[in-house]
FIRO-660737 format. One record per residue (C-alpha): x, y, z; residue number from 1; residue in one letter. Coordinates in nm, 2 decimals, padded with zeros to 4 digits. Layout:
REM FIRO-660737
{atom {X Y Z} NUM A},
...
This chain:
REM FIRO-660737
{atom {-01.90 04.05 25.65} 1 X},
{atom {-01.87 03.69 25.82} 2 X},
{atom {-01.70 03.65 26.18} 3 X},
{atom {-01.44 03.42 26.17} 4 X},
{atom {-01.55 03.29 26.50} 5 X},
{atom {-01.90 03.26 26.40} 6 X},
{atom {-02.05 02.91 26.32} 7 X},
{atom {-02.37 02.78 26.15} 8 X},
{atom {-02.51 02.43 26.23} 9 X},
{atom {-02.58 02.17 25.95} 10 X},
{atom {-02.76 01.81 25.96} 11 X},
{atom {-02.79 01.54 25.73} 12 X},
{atom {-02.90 01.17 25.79} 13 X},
{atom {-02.64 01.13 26.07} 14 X},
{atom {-02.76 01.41 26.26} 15 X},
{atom {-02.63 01.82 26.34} 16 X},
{atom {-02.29 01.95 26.29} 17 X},
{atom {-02.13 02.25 26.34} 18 X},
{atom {-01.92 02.44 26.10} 19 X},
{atom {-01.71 02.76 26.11} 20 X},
{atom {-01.95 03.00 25.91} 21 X},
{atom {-01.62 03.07 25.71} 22 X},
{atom {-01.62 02.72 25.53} 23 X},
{atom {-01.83 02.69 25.23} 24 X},
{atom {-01.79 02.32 25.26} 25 X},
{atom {-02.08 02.14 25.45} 26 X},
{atom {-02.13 01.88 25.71} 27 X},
{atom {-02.05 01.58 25.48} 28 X},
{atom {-01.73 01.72 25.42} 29 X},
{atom {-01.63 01.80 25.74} 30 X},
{atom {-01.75 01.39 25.82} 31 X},
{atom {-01.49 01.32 25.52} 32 X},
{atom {-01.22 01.52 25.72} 33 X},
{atom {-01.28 01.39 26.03} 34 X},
{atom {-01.28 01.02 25.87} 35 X},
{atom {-00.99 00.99 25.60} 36 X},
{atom {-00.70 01.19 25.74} 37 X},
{atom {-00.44 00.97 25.54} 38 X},
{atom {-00.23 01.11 25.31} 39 X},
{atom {-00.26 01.49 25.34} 40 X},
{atom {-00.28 01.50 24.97} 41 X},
{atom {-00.59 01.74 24.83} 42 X},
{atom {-00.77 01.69 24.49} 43 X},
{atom {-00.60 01.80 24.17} 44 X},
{atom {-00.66 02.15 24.05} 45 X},
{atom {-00.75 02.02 23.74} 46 X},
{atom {-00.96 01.75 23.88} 47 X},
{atom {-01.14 02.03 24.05} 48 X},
{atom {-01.25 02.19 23.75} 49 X},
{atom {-01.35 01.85 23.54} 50 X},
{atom {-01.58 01.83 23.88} 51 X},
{atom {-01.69 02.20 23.83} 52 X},
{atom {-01.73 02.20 23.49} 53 X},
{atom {-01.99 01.90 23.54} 54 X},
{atom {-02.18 02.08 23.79} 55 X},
{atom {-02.20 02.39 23.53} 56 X},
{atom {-02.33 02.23 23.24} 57 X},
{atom {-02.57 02.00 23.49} 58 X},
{atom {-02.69 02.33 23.60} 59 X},
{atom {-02.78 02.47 23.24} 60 X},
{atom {-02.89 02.14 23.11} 61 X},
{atom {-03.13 02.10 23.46} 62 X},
{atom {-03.26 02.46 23.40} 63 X},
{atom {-03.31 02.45 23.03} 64 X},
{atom {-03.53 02.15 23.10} 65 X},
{atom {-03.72 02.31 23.40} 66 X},
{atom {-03.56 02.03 23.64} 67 X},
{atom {-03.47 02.33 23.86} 68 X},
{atom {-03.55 02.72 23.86} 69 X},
{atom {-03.40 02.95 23.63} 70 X},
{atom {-03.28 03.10 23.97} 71 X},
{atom {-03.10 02.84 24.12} 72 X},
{atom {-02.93 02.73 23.81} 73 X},
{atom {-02.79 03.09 23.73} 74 X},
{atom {-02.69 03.08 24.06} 75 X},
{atom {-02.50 02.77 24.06} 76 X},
{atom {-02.34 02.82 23.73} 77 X},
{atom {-02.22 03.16 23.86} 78 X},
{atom {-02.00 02.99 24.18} 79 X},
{atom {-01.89 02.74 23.92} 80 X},
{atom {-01.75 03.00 23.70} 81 X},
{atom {-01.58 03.20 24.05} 82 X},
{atom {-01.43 02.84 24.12} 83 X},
{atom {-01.31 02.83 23.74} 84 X},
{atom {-01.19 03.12 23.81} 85 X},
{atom {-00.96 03.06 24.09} 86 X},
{atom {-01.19 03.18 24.38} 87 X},
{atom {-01.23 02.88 24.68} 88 X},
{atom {-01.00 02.70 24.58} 89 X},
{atom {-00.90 02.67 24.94} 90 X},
{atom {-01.25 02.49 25.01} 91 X},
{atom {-01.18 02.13 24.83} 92 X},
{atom {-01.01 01.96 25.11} 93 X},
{atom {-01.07 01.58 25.11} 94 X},
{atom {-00.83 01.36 25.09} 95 X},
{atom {-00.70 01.16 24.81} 96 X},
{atom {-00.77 00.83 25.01} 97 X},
{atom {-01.16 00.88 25.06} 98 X},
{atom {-01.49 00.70 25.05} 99 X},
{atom {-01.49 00.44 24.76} 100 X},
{atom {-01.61 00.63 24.46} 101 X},
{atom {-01.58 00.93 24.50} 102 X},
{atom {-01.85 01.04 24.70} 103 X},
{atom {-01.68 01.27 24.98} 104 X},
{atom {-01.50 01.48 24.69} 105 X},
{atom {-01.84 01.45 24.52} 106 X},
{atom {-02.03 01.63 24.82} 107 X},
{atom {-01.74 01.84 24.87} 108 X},
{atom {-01.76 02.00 24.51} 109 X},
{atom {-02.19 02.02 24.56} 110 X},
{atom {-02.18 02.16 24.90} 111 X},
{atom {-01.91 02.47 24.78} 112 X},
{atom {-02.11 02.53 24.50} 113 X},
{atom {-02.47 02.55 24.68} 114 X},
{atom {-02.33 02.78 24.97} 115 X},
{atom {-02.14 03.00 24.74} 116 X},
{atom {-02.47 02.98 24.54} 117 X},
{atom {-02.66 03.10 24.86} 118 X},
{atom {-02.46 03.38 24.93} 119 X},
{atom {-02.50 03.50 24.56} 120 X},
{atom {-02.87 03.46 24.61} 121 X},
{atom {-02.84 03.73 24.90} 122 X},
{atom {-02.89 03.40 25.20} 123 X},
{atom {-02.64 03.28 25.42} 124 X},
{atom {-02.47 02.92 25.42} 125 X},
{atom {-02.65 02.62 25.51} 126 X},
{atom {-02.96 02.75 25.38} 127 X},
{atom {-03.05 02.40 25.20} 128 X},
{atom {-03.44 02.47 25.21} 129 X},
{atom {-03.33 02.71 24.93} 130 X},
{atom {-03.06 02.55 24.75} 131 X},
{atom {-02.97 02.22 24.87} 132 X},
{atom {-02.64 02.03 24.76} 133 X},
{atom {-02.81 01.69 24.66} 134 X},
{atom {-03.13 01.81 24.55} 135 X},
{atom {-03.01 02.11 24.31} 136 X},
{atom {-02.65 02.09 24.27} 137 X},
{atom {-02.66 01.75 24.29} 138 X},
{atom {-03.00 01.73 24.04} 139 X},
{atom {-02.99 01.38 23.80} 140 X},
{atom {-02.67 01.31 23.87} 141 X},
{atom {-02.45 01.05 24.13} 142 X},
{atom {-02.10 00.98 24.25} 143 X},
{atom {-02.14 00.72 24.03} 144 X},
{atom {-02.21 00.90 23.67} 145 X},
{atom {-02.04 01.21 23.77} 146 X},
{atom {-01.70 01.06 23.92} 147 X},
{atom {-01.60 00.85 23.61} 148 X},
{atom {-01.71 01.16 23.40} 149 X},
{atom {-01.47 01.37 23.61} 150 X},
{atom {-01.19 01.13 23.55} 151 X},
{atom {-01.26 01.16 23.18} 152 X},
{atom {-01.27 01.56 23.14} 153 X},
{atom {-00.99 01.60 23.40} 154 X},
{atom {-00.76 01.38 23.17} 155 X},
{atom {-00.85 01.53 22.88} 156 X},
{atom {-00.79 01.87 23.04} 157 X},
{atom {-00.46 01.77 23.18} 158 X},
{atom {-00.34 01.62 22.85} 159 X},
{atom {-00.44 01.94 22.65} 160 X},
{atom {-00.30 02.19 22.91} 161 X},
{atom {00.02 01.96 22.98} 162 X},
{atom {00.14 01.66 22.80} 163 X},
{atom {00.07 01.78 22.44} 164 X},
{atom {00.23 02.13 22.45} 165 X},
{atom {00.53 01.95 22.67} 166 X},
{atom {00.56 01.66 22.36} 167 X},
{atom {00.53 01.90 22.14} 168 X},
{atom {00.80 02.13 22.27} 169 X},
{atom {01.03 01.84 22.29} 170 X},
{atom {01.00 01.67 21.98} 171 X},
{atom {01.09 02.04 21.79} 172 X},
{atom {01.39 02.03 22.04} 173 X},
{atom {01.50 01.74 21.94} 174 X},
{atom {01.45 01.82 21.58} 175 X},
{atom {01.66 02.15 21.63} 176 X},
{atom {01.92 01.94 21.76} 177 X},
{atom {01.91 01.67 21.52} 178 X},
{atom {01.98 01.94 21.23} 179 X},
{atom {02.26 02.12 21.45} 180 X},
{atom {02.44 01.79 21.50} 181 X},
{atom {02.42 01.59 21.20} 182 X},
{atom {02.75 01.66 21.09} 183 X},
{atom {02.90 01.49 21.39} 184 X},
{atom {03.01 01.16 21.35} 185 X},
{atom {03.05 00.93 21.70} 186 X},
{atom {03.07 00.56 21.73} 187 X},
{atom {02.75 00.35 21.79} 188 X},
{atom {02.74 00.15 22.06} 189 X},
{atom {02.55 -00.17 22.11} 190 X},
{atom {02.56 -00.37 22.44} 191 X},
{atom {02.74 -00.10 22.60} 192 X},
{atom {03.01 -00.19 22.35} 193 X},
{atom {03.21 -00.01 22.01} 194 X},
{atom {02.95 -00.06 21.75} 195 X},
{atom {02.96 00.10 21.38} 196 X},
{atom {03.00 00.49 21.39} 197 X},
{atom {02.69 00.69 21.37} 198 X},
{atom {02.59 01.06 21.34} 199 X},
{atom {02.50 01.26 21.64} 200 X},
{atom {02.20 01.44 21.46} 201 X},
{atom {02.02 01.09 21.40} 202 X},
{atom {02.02 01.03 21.76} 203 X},
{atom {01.83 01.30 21.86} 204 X},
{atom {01.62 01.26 21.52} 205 X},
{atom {01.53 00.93 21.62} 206 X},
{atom {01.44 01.04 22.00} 207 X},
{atom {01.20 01.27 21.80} 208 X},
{atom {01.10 01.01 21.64} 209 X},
{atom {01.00 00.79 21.95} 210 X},
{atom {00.84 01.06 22.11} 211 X},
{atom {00.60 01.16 21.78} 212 X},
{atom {00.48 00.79 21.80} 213 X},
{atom {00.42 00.82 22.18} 214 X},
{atom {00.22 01.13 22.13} 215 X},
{atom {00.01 00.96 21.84} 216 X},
{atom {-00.10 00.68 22.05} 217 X},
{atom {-00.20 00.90 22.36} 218 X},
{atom {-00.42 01.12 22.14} 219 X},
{atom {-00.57 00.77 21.99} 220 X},
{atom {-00.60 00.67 22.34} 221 X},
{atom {-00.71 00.98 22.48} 222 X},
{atom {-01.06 00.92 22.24} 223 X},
{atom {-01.20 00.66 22.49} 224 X},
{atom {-01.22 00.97 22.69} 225 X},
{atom {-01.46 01.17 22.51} 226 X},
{atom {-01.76 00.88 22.58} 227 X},
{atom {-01.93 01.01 22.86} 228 X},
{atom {-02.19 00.80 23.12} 229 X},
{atom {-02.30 01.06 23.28} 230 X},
{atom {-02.68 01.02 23.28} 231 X},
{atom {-02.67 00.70 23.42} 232 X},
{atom {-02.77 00.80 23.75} 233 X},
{atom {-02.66 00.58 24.02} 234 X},
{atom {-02.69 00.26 23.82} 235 X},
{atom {-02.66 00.35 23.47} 236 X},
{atom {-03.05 00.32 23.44} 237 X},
{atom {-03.07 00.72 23.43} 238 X},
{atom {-03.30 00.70 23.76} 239 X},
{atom {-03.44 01.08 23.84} 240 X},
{atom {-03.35 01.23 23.48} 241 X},
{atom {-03.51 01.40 23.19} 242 X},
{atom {-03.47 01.17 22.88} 243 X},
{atom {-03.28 01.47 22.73} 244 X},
{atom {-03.06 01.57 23.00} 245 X},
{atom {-02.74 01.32 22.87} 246 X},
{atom {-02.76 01.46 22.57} 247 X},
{atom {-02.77 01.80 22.60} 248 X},
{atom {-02.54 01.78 22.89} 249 X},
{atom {-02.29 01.63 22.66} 250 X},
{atom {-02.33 01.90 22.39} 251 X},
{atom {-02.29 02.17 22.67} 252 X},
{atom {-01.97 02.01 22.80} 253 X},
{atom {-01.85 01.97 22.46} 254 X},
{atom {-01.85 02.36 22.41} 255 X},
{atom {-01.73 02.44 22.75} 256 X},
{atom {-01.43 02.22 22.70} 257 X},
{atom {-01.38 02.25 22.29} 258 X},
{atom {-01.40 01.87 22.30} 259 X},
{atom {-01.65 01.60 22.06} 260 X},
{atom {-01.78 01.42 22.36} 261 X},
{atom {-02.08 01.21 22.35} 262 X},
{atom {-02.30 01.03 22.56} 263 X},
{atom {-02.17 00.63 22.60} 264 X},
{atom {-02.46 00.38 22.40} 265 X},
{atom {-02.44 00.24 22.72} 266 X},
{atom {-02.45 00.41 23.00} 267 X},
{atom {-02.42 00.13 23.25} 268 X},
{atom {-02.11 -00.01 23.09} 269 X},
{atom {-01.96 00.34 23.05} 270 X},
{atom {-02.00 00.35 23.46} 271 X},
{atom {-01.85 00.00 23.51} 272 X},
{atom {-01.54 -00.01 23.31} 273 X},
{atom {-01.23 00.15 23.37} 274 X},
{atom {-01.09 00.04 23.06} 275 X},
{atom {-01.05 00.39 22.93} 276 X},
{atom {-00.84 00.48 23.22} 277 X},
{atom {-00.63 00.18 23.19} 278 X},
{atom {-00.55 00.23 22.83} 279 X},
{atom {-00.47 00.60 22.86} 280 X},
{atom {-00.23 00.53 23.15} 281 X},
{atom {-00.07 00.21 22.98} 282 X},
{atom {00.07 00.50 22.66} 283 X},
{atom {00.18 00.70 22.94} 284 X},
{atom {00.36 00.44 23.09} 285 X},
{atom {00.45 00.34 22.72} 286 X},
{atom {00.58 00.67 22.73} 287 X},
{atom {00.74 00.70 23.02} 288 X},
{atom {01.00 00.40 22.95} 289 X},
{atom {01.10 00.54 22.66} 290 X},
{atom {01.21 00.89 22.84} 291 X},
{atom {01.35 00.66 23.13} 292 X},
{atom {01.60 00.54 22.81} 293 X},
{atom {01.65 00.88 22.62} 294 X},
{atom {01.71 01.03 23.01} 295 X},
{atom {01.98 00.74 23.04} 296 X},
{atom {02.14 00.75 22.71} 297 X},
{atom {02.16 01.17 22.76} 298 X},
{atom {02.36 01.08 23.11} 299 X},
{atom {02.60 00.85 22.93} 300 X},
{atom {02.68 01.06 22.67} 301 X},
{atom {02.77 01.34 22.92} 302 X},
{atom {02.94 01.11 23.11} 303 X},
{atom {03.27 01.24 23.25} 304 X},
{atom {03.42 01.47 23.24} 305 X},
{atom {03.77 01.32 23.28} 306 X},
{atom {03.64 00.96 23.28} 307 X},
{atom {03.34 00.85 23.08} 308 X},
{atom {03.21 00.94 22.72} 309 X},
{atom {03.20 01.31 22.75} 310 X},
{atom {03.06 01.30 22.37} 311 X},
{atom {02.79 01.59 22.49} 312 X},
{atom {02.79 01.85 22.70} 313 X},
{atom {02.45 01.88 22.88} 314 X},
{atom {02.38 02.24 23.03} 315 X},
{atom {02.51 02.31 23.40} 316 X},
{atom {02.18 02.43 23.57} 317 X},
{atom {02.30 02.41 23.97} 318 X},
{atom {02.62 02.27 24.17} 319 X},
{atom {02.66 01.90 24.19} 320 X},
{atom {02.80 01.84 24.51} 321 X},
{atom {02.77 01.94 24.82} 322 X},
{atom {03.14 01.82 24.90} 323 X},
{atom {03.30 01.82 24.53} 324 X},
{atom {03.40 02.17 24.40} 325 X},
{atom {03.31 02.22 24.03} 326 X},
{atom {03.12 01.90 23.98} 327 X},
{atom {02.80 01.95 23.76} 328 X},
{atom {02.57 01.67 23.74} 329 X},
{atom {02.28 01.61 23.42} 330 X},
{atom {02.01 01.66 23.74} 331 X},
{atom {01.74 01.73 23.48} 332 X},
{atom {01.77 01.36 23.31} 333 X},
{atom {01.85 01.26 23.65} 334 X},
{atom {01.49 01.34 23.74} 335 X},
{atom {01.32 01.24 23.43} 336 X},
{atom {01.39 00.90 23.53} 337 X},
{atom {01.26 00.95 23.88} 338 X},
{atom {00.92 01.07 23.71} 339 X},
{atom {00.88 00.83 23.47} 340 X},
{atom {00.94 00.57 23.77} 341 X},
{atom {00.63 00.70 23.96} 342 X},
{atom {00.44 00.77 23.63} 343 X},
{atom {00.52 00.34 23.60} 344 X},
{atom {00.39 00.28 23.95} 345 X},
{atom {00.09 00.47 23.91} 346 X},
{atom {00.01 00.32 23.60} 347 X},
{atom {00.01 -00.03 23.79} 348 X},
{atom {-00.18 00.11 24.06} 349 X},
{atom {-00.45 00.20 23.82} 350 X},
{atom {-00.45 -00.12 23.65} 351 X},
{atom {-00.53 -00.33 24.00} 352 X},
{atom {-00.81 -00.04 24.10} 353 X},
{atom {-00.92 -00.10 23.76} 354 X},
{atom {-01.01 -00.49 23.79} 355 X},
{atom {-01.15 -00.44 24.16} 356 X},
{atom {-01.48 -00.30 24.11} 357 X},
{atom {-01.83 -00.54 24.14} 358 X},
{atom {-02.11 -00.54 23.96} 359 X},
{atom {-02.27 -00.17 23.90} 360 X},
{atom {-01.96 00.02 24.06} 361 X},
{atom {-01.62 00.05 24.06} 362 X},
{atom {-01.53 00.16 24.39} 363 X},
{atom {-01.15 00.22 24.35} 364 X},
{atom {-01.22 00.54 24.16} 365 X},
{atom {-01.04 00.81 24.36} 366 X},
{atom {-00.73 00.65 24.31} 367 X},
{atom {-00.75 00.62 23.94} 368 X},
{atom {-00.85 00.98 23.91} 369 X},
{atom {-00.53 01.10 24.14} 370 X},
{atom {-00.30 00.86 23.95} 371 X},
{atom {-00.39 00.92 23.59} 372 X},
{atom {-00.43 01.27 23.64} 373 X},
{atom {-00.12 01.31 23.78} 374 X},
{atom {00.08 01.14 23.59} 375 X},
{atom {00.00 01.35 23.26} 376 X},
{atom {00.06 01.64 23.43} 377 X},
{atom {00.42 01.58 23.61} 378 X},
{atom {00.49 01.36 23.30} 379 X},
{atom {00.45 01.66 23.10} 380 X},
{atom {00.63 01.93 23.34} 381 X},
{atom {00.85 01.71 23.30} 382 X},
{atom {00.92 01.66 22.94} 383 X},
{atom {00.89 02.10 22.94} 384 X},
{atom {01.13 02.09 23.15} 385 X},
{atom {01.39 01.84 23.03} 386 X},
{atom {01.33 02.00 22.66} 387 X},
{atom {01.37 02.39 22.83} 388 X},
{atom {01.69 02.30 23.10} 389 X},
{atom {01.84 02.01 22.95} 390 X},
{atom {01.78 01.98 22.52} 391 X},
{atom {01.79 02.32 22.44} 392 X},
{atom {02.12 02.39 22.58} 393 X},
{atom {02.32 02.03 22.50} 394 X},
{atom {02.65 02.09 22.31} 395 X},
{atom {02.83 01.83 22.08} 396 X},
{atom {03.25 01.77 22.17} 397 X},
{atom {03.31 01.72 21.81} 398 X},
{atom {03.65 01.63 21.83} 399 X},
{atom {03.60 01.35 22.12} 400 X},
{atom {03.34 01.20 21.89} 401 X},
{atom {03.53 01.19 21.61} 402 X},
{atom {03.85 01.03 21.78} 403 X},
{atom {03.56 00.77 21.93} 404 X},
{atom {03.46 00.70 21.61} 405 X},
{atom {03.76 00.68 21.43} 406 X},
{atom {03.90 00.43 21.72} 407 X},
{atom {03.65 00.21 21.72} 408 X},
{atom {03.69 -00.16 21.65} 409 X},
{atom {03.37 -00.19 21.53} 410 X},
{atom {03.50 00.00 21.16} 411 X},
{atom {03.57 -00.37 21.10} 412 X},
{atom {03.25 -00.50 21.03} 413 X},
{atom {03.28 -00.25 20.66} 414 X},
{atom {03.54 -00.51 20.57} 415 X},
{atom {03.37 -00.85 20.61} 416 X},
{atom {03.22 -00.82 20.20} 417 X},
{atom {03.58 -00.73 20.12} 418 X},
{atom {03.81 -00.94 20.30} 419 X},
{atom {03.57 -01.21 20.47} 420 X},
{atom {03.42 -01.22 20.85} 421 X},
{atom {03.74 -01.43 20.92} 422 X},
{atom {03.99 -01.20 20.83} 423 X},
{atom {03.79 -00.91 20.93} 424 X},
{atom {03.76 -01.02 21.30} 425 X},
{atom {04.17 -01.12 21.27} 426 X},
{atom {04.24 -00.78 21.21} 427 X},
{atom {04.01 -00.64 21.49} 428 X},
{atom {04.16 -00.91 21.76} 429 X},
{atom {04.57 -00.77 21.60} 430 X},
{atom {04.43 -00.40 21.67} 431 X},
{atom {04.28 -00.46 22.00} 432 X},
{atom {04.66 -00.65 22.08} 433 X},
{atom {04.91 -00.43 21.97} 434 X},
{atom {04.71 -00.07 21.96} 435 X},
{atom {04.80 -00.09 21.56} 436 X},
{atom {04.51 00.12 21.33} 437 X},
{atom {04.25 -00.09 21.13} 438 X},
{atom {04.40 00.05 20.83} 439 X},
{atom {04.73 00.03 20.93} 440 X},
{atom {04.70 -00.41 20.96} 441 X},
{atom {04.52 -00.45 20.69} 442 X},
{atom {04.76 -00.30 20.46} 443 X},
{atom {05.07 -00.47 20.63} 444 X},
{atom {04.84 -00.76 20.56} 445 X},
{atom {04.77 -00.70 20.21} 446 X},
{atom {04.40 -00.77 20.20} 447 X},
{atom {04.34 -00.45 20.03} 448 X},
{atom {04.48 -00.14 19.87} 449 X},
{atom {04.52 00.19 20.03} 450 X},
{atom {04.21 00.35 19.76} 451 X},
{atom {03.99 00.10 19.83} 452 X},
{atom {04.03 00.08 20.17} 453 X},
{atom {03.94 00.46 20.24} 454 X},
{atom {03.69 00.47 20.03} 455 X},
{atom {03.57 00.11 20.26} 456 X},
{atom {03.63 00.29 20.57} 457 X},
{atom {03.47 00.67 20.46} 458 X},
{atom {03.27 00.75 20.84} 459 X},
{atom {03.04 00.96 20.61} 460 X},
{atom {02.93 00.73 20.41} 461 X},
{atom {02.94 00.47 20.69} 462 X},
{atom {02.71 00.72 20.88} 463 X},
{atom {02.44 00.77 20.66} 464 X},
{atom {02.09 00.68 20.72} 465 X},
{atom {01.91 00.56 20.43} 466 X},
{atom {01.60 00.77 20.35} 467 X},
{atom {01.26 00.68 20.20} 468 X},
């Protein structure tokens, strides 16, 4: 069993360092905590395991081709699967804000590995005459290759586990919605003004709609994922690898993730460009507006109760006020805005790391893989969460959209091919004067007969969305 107060002593090209023998970590790490204590932010979960899963298939792909020993890539695969697993989790501890590139993660993820690897190999930490993080973990690959790779698999993982089930969710609670409402009638409004009446149900069709489209382009964006440079090396001239290793590297990954990736035809321009990134994180900022509006319309719509539209009632999940008895506020639209605000900055983070790398490298890495990572996954939390707290539970006030509906001043605009735009907006300027009903002035006014005009001023056939 390891002392916690023992320690083990480990050098690299600086010199000797010593370590608490409890860290699986190794001496570059520990340089990388010493040097970049910013932000207190740690890697991702998920970018953890695109970085393990790399090191796993590495590790079969470098034994199957005898660029290592049997031994040491069993071994290696075996800590990756424990980190997969949950174990050491604790151990990945650089900051967000690191070494352009990557390469303090990087080390991070080779040095846990190759110590855990030890100990599985019956030696004791720091033992890198055996199993050494650069030369065995670290076999064929670079910060460079294996980075962007990272960034790839970890978005792909993210969108899979997160945004897809999340979009999904929400879209068949919108759906459910749409059908429960679509007998409810409320006036439209355009520029924040009476517009012609509408049905309830279509709004939330439509925001079902929106939502199906946003999750079409992701998964159209989300293929400029599944090209993979790793195999380039530092450069992208594959330097120190077996002319099969990026393709049966790829294959292995492809299994281990249930994904079609592929090596990139070029593996230096799969190492220099961001673009990927950058188009992934422009649909989720895509996305992202359009829940900032839905979020907004849903808080205008509950607006009230006493004084605003009050047309739905969005579920109470917690007290609104700390001062204010009984006031409920829609907090779960409230902070799907908030989100989809950061999920925007992010996004324009990425796209000024993107543009900032020279010649063979992009430098400005770390911050793309935090920021696009991130943002699928709160952006999908999010949407579960909206769809679960808020959707799910949103009552129509039938009556209140009705009298809306029937009120509005906008009922005109059925009249213009009857009466003329003229007298149409005559009538609506009398009604907005005296409080008189549309109907009520046009018959004083004798521009039409009682028959006609209901059948003219019907809210269900008014309503109606024309179908395909």
């Amino acid at each position: 069993m390891t002392n916690p107060e023992a320690y083990r002593v480990e050098k690299d090209s600086m010199g000797d360092r010593q370590l608490p023998d409890t860290a699986y970590y190794g001496i570059q790490t520990l340089r990388a905590i010493e040097n970049f204590p910013i932000s207190g932010l740690k890697p991702l979960p998920t970018y953890v395991d695109a970085c393990v899963l790399i090191k796993k298939a590495t590790a079969i792909a470098n034994g199957e081709l005898d660029c290592i020993t049997p031994e040491i890539s069993q071994a290696i695969v075996q800590a990756a699967d424990e980190v997969l697993n949950g174990k050491l989790r604790d151990q990945f501890v650089v900051d967000v804000y690191q070494a352009g590139a990557g390469t303090s993660h990087h080390m991070n993820v080779n040095e846990v590995l190759a110590n855990r690897a030890l100990e599985l190999l019956g030696d004791v930490k720091g033992n890198y005459k055996r199993l050494n993080p650069n030369d065995h973990v670290n076999y064929g690959q670079s910060t460079n290759d294996v980075i962007p790779t990272a960034i790839r698999l970890g978005g792909l993982l993210a969108l899979e586990r997160s945004l897809y089930p999340a979009l999904a969710g929400a879209i068949a609670a919108l759906e459910a919605k749409g059908q429960e409402f679509q007998d409810v009638i409320r006036s439209g409004r355009t520029h924040l003004q009476d517009a012609v009446p509408v049905r309830l149900g279509d709004n939330f069709r439509a925001w079902a709609q929106i939502l199906s489209e946003h999750l079409l382009r992701i998964e159209t964006a989300s293929k400029d994922l599944m090209v993979l440079g790793l195999g380039g090396s530092a450069a992208g001239t594959g330097l120190n690898t077996h002319p099969q290793y990026r393709f049966r590297v790829a294959e292995i990954l492809s299994d281990l993730i249930d994904q079609p990736l592929r090596p990139a035809p070029n593996l230096m321009a799969a190492m220099q460009s961001m673009a990927p990134f950058v188009n992934v994180s422009s649909s989720l900022r895509n996305l992202a507006q359009d829940c900032v509006k839905i979020s907004h319309d849903l808080r205008l719509l509950d607006s009230g109760p006493k004084t605003g539209f009050k047309e739905i009632q969005l579920p109470p999940v917690q007290p609104g006020s700390s001062i204010m008895p009984g006031k409920y506020n829609p907090v779960m639209a409230e902070m799907t805005s908030m989100v989809c605000f950061q999920v925007m900055g992010y996004d324009s983070a990425i796209a000024l790391a993107a543009q900032a790398g020279q010649l063979e490298l992009n430098v400005m890495m770390p911050l793309i893989a935090y920021n696009l990572i991130h943002s699928i996954e709160i952006l999908g939390n999010t949407i579960a969460a909206l769809a679960e707290k808020g959707i799910k539970g949103i009552t129509a006030n039938r009556d209140r959209c009705l009298a809306y509906a029937e009120g509005s001043l906008a009922l005109v605009t059925a009249l213009n091919t009857h009466i003329g735009y003229l007298n149409a907006a005559a009538v609506a300027k009398e009604s907005l004067e005296t409080g008189k009903s549309l109907r009520e002035i046009v018959l004083e006014r004798g521009l039409m007969n009682a028959a006609t005009l209901a059948e003219v001023l019907n809210l269900e056939q008014m309503s109606q969305i024309p179908t395909l």
